[in-house]
N, C-alpha and C positions, 0 to 999 in steps of 0.2 A: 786342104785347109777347111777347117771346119768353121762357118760363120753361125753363130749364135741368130737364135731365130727372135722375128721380136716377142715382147710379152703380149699376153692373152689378154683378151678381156677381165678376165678374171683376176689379173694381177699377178697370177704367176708365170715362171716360163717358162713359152710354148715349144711343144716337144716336137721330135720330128713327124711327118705325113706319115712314114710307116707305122711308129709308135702311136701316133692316133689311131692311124684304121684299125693297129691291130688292138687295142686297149679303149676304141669308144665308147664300145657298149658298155663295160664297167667303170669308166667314169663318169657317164651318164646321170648316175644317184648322188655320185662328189659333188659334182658341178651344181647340182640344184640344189643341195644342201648348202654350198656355199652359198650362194644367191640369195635362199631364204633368211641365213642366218644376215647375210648383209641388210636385205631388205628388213629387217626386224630391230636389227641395229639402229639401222637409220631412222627409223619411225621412233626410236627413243627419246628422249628431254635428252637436251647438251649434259644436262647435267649427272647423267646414270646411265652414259656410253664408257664402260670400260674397257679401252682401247691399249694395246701395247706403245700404240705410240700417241700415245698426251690424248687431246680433246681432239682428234677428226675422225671424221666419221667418210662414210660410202665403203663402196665394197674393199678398198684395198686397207683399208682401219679395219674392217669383219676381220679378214682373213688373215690379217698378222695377228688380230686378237684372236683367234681361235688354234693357230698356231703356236703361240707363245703361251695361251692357257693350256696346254694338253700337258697333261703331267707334271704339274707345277703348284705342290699341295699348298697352302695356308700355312705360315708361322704361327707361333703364339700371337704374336704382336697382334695377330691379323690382316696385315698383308700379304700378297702372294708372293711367293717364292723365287725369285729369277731361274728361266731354266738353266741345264749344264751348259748350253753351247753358249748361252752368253756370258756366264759366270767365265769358261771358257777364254772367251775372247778377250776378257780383260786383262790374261794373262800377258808378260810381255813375249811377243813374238820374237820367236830368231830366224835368221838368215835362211831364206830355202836357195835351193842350187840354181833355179830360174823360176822365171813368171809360169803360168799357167794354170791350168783346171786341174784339182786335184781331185780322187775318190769315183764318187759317182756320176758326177756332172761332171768329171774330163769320158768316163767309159760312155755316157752319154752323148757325147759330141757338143754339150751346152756350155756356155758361160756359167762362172759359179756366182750365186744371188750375191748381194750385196748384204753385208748383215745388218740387220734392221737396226734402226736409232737406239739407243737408254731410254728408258720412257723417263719424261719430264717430271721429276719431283716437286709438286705444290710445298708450297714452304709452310713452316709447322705454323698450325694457327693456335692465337693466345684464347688459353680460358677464359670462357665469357663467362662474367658470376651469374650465378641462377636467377631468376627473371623475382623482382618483388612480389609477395606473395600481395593482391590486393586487399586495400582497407576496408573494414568489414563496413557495413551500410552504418550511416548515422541513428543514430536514437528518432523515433519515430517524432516526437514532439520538439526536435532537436532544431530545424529550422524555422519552425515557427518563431520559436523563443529568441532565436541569434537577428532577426528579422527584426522582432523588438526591440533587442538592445541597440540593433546597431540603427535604427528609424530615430531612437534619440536615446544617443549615449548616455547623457545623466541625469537615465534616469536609472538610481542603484536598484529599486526593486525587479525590475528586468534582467538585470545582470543577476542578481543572487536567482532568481530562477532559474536561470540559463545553467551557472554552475551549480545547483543542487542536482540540478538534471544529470548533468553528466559524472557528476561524482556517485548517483544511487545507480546510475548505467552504467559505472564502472569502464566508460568507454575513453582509451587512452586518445586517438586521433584529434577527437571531439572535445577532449577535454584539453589538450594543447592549444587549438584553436580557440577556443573559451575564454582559458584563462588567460592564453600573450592578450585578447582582442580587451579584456579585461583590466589587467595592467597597464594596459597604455593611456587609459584613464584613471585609474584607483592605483596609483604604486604605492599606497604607504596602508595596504591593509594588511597587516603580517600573517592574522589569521589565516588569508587566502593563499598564500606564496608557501605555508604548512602543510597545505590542503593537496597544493600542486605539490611541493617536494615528495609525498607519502605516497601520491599517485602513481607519482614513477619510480621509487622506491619498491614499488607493491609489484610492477611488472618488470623488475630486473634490471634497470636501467641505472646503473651506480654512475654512469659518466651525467646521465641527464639530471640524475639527481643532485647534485654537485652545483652544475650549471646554472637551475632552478634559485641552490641557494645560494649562489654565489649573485646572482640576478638582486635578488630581493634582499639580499644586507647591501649591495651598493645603493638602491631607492631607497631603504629604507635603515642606514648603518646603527638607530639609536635604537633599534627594538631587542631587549632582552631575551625576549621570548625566541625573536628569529635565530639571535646566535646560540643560546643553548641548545635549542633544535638542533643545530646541526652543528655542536658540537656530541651529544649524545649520539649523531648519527654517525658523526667518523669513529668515535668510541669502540659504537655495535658495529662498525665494518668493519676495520682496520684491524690487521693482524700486528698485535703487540711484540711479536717476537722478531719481526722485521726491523733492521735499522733505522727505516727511514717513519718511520709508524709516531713516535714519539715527538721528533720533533718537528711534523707535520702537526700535530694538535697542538704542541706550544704554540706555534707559530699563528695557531688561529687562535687562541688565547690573547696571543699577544695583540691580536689586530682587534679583537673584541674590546679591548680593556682600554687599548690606544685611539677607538671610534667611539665607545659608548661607556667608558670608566670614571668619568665625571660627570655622570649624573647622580641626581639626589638620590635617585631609585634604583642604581646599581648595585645592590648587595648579595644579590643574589650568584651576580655573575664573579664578582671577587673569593665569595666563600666555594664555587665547583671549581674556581682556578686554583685553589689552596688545596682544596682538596684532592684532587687530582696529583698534583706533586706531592703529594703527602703521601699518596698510595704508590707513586715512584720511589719514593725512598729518600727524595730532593730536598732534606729538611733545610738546605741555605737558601733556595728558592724557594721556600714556604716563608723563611723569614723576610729577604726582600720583597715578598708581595705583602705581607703587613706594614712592614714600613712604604708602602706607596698607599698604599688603602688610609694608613691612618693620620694621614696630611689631606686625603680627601673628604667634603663635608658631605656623608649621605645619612640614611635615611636613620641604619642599624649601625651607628660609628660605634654605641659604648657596647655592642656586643662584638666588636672586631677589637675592644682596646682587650676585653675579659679575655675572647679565646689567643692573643697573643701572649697574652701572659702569662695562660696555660701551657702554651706550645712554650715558651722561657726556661717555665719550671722542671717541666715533663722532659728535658732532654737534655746532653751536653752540652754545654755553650760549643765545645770544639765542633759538635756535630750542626750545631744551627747558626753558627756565625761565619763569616767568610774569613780568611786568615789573616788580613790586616786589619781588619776591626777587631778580633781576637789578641792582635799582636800590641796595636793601643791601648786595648782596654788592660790587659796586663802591664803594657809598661805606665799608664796608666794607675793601677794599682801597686807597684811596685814604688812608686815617689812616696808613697804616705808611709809615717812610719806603721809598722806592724804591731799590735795593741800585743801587749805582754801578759801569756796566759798564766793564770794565776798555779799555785802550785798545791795542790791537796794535800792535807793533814796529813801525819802517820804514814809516808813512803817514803821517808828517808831508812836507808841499809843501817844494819847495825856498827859496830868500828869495827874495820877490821873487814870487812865482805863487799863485795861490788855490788851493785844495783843490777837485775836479772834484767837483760834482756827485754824490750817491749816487743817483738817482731812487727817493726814496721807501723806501729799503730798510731806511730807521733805522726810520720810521713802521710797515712792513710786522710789523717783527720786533720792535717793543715791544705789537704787538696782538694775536699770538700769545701771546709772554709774557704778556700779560693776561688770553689766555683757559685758557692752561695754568693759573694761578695761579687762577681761577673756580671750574675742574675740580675743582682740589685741595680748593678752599674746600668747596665743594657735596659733595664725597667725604666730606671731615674732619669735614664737620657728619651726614651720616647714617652715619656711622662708629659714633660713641655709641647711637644707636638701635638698632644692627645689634648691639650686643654685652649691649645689655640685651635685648632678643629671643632672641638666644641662651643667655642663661643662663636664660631662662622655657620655650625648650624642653625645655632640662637637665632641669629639675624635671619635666615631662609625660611628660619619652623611655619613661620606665619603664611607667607608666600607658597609655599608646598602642601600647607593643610588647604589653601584657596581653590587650588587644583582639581577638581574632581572628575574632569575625562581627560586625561593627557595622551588618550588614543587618538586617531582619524573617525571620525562619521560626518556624514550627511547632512542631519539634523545640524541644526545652530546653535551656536551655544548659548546659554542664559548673558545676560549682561553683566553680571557679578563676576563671572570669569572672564570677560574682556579684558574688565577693568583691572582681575588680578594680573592678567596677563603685562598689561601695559606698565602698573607700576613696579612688577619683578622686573621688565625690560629696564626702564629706566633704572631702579635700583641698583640692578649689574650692570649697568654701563659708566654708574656713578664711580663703581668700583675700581675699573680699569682695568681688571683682567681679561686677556684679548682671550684666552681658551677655555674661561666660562661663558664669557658673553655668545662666543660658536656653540657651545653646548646651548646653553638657557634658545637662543633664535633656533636651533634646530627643533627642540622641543615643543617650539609656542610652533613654528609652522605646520607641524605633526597635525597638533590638535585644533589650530585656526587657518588649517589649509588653505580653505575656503572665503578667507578676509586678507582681501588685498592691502590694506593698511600696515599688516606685519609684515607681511613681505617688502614693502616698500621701505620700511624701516630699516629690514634686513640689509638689502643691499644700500643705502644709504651709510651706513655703515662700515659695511665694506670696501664703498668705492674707496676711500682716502686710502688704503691700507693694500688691497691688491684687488687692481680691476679685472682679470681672472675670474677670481670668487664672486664678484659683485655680476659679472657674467653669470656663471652657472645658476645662480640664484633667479637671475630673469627668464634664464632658459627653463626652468624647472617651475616657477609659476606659471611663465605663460604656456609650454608647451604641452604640461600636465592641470592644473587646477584651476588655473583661471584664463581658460582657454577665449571667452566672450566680454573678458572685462575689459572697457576700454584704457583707462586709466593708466595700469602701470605696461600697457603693450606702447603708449604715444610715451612714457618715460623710458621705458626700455629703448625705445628706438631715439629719441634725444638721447642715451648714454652712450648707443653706439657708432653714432654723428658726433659725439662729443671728443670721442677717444678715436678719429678718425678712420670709419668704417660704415659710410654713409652709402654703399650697395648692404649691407644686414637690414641698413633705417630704412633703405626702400623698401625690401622683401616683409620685414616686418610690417609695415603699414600697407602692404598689400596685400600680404595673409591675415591683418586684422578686419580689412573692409570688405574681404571673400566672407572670411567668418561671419561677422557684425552687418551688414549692408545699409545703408542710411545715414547713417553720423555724420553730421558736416563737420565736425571736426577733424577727424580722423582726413575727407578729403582735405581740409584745409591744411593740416599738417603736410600732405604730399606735399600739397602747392608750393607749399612754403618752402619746403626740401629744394623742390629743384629751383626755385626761385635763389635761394643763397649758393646751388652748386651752379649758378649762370644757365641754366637750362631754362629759358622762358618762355620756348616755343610748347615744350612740353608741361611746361605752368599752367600755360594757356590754353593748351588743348584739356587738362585735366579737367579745368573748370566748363570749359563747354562739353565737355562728356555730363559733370555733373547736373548743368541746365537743363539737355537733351532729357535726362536719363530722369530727372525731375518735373518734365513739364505739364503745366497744367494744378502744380503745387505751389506752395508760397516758397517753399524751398527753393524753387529756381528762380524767383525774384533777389533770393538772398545772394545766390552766387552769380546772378548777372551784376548785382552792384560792386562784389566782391572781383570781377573781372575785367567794368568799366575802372575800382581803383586801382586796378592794376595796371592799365592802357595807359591812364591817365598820369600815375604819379613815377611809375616803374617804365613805361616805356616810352613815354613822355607824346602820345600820340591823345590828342585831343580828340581829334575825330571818329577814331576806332572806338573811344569809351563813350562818346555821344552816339554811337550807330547800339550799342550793346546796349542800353538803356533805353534806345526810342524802341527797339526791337523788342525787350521787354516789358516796354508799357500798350507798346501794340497789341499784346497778349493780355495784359492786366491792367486798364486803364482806369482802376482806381483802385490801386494801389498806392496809397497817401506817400509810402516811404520810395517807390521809385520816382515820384515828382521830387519830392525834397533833396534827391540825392542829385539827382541831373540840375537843379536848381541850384545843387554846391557848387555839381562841377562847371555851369557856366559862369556864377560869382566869381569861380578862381582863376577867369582869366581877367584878360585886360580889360575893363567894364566900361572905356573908353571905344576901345576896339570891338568889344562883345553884347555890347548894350541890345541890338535888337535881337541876338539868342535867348538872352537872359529874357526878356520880355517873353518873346514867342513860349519859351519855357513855363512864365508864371499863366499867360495868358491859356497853354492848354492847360495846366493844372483847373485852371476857374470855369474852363469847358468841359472837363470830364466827368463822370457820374459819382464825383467825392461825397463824402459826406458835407454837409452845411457847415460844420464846426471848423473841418478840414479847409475847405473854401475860403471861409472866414478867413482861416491866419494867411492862405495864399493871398487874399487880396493885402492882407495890412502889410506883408511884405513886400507885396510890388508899388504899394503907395510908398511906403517908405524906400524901395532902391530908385522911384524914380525922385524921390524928395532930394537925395543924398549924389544919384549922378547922372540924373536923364537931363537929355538933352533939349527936350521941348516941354515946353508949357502947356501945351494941349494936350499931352498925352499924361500929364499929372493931373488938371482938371478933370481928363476921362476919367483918372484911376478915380480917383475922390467922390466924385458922383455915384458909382459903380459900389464904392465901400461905403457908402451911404446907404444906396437900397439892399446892401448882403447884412448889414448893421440891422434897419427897419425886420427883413426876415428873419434875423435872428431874434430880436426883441418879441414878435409876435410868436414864432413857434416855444418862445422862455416862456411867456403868460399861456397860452394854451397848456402847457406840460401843467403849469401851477394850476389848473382851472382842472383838472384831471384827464386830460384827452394823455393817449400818449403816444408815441413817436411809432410810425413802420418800424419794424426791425431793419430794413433795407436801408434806413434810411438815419440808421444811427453810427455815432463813429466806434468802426472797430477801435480793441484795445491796441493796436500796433501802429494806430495813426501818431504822428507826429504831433499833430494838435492834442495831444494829451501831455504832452514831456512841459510844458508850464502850463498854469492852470490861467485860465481867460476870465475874466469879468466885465463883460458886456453890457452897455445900457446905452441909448438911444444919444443922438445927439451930434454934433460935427467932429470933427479931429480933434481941435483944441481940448475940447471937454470927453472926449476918449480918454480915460486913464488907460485902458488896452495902448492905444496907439501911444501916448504921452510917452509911455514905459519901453517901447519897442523904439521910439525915436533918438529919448535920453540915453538909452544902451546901445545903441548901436546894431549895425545891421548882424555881426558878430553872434552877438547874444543869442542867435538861435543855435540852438547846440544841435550839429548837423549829425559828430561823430553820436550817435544814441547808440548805449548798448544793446548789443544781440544776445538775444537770451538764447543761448546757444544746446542747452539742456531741453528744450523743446523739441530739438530734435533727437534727442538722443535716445536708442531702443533701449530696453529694461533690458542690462543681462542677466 
């Protein structure tokens, strides 16, 4: 029995002791050949080991791989070839008579190897697209100029530099970048959006080009100019012999004439729609577009009444009318009777001979006369149309000649055009047509982009009708042209709290106060917000942000009074609005209007019960470093609350004594002013003091004989008018 010896180091198997000693020496050179080739293997990258059997490596991956590469050439494909014995082996085997070693490993005395694995086929990998080729460098002056516009957006002469640049650099990247960064503040400049479409027209890009203009007639749907552009553009692209070629340009016809065909100045765009079907062959569709054109009141109406009536005369009716207006109009002329042609002299036959033949020339020339008589009809009937059009121009002439930029700029307009603007507004609102009055408002915001007044008009307008529209309208002012006006961003956001959508009124009065920073209106509008949505915690916290964030200003004198009325009347907490107020005059203790305001709020309570706040209150006002004048009126009203509800009689004799010598100082520094000395500035009363809201007339002498006090007593402690207006516009930045 013959026992298989085990495998060699080497991975193959080892032969007998005789067959070594007798065959060492000549496989001496094998063996180390394999070795090296292993060793050289292995020193490989995993990944440039080509192995018969997949990715392992060490010597027994060498030697099957150098085994299974011998003689085993390259396909086309480029892969290696399987050798025979394993092609071989795929084949199905049949039955042998018994087990054992066949060939030369049974004459051997060895087991027969095992035949190596398939090698592992990596699965086919997807096409990677070729890597983007990079964008070439910027225009050398290119960021400076983008740096400018974008340090402050509006300013336009930065931006028309930016894109001159990049339009004489011919650079597409740069020029993308330019002009979106562009448009997002100027969409209604059509020349620009021309500028951009040609760009990328010029470097092949028909999809981008499209894009471009499909961009700029949605900003912009009333500009003539933008839709002929690129109607001329699908013209010169578009293969006319295509089915679908034709009625891709009506269609954008259609929508040009449907956005921008009732404007005064649309004539232009009506006669390349005509004409254009004209060179189709479409003489029916050339006639209904006259009959839409000449119901409309523009600029050139009597030169669209002349060439329709050319186009009438110049051709069949059958070929220019549709077939039920064809089929009226004849039966139409078929009711009347037919005028009876007269008969000419000298054609009666002689007796006796028929009358020859006229071939057809009666028939010829009663179907002419029936098409002249067509003409007339089809004339006489858009005849009446044609003169009430005209008299709807009459009314407009004046208002349209008023007009002299009806483009977008910058610049302001003169006032003579405001004013045209506003009484053509009103004019056509007088009128009542809802799809001039959308024309005429898209028109004026074109050219008064810039004047929030019309805009506010606009969507006024449109709220009753569809609040939608009255939306898009806010969005499109504030988000584009009047990005820092306070005004219609605090109406816009009362519109969409109105219509119940009071998370936009947040967001909107929070991206106008990012924008704008300072307006106490704008905070005060929050306030107010969450105040009516029950949020008072957040009421209250706005307002002490806005103190915080003010301090050291008169502004946060404003909004601590503004937040003790809130303690006080909204959350019914007396205390809290007395702590916000002493806390504020702590800070600014002459402050004339935070004494007068804590001096309401302790009147407003029980004066029985509050008696010695109210005092302490007037008492510090008369210790602070007020003005004299300011003083003054604190003392006449504490003589007078303790006249009306104090409870001791000594503390009325103080007051009175007290208004006696503030009285004598007042009298003496009156005759000093008049002798010419004149007052510190320190020591004069600002314009915000309360002691200026009624006018005082002081002169010496006790109570009784006080007309000041006489008048303060007769009226009532009431009489001082605590609520005083806040000029609110003081604070407001210039947008």
């Amino acid at each position: 029995m013959v026992v298989p010896a085990p495998p060699g180091r080497s991975g193959l198997p080892a032969a007998s002791p005789w067959l070594w000693k007798r065959n060492r020496k000549s496989l001496y050179p094998i063996a180390a050949a394999l070795w090296l080739y292993a060793a050289f293997v292995w020193l490989l990258p995993p990944g440039r080991r080509r192995c018969s059997l997949g990715r392992r490596s060490g010597p027994v991956a060498a030697a099957s791989s150098l085994a299974s590469s011998s003689g085993s050439p390259r396909t086309r494909a480029g892969r290696r070839r399987e050798p025979r014995w394993r092609r071989r082996d795929r084949r199905p085997r049949t039955a042998r008579a018994g087990p054992g070693p066949r060939g030369r490993w049974a004459r051997a005395g060895t087991a027969a190897p095992t035949p190596p694995e398939p090698p592992q086929e990596e699965p086919p990998r997807q096409p990677q697209p070729p890597p983007d080729e990079p964008a070439p460098p910027y225009p050398p002056d290119f960021e400076k100029l983008w740096q400018a516009a974008q340090s402050n957006p509006h300013d336009f002469t930065a931006w028309t530099e930016l894109l001159t640049l990049v339009e004489q650099e011919n650079h597409l990247p740069a020029a993308r970048r330019a002009f979106d960064a562009f448009f997002a503040h100027y969409p209604y400049c059509y020349g620009y959006w021309k500028k951009y479409a040609d760009m990328e027209r010029r470097f092949g890009g028909n999809r981008h080009t499209e894009e471009v203009f499909e961009r700029g007639l949605q900003s912009i749907p009333l500009s003539m100019d933008l839709w002929i552009h690129y109607i001329s553009y699908l013209q010169s692209t578009l293969d006319m012999n295509l089915p679908e070629s034709a009625p891709k340009i009506r269609g954008v016809f259609e929508a040009a004439v449907a956005a921008a065909g009732l404007d005064f100045r649309s004539d232009k765009l009506w006669e390349l729609y005509v004409e254009w079907e004209r060179e189709q062959g479409e003489l029916r569709a050339v006639t209904a577009i006259y009959d839409r054109v000449l119901s409309i009141p523009t600029q050139l109406y009597s030169q669209h009444w002349e060439r329709f009536k050319e186009h009438v005369l110049h051709h069949p009716p059958k070929d220019i009318l549709s077939p039920e207006e064809l089929l009226w109009v004849r039966s139409k002329l078929s009711t009347e009777p037919p005028p009876k042609a007269p008969e000419p002299e000298g054609t009666e036959a002689p007796p006796g001979e028929e009358p020859a033949p006229q071939g057809g020339t009666a028939a010829d020339a009663q179907e002419d006369l029936d098409q002249e008589k067509i003409r007339e009809l089809v004339i006489s009937m858009r005849q009446q149309i044609y003169a009430q059009n005209e008299a709807e121009v009459s009314k407009r002439w004046n208002f349209e000649d008023g007009i002299k930029r009806p483009y977008f700029h910058v610049k302001p307009l003169e006032r003579a055009q405001l004013r045209n603007w506003r009484e053509y507004l009103d004019w056509e609102l007088g009128g009542g047509n809802h799809d001039r009055c959308i024309v005429l408002f898209e028109r004026c915001v074109i050219a008064c982009a810039l004047y929030e007044e019309f805009w506010i008009k606009y969507t006024r307008f449109l709220e009753p009708q569809t609040v939608a529209g009255a939306r898009s309208v806010f969005q499109r002012a504030c988000g584009y042209h009047l990005p820092r006006k306070p005004t219609i961003h605090l109406l816009w956001a009362a519109f969409e709290e109105k219509h119940g959508n009071p998370e936009e009124s947040r967001r909107i009065l929070r991206c106008l106060e990012a924008a704008v920073p300072g307006l106490a209106m704008v905070r005060l509008r929050r306030v107010s917000l969450e105040r009516r949505l029950g949020n008072l915690e957040q009421a209250e916290r706005l307002l002490r942000e806005a103190i915080s964030a003010n301090e050291g200003l008169p502004l946060a004198s404003f909004f601590a009074i503004k937040l003790a009325r809130q303690a006080a009347k909204v959350q019914r907490n007396l205390g809290k609005a007395r702590a916000v107020l002493a806390d504020a005059l702590e800070k600014e203790p002459d402050n004339a209007r935070l004494h007068a305001n804590l001096l309401e709020l302790e009147f407003g309570a029980d004066v029985r019960q509050n008696e010695g706040n109210t005092l302490r209150c007037l008492e510090r006002a008369l210790r602070s470093p007020l003005a004299p004048d300011a003083k003054l009126l604190f003392s006449q009203r504490r003589l007078e609350f303790l006249e009306d509800f104090g409870s001791s009689i000594h503390s009325l004799l103080t007051a009175y004594d007290d208004h006696q010598r503030i009285l004598k100082q007042h009298a003496a520094r009156k005759r000093a002013l008049e002798n010419g000395s004149e007052e510190p500035d320190d020591k004069r009363l600002r314009p915000d003091d309360p002691s200026l809201l009624t006018p005082l007339n002081f002169s010496g002498g006790d109570v009784g004989s006080n007309p000041s006090y006489s008048y303060w007593y007769q009226h009532g402690y009431g009489a001082y008018n605590y609520q005083t207006p806040w000029n609110y516009n003081q604070y407001y930045g210039q947008s």
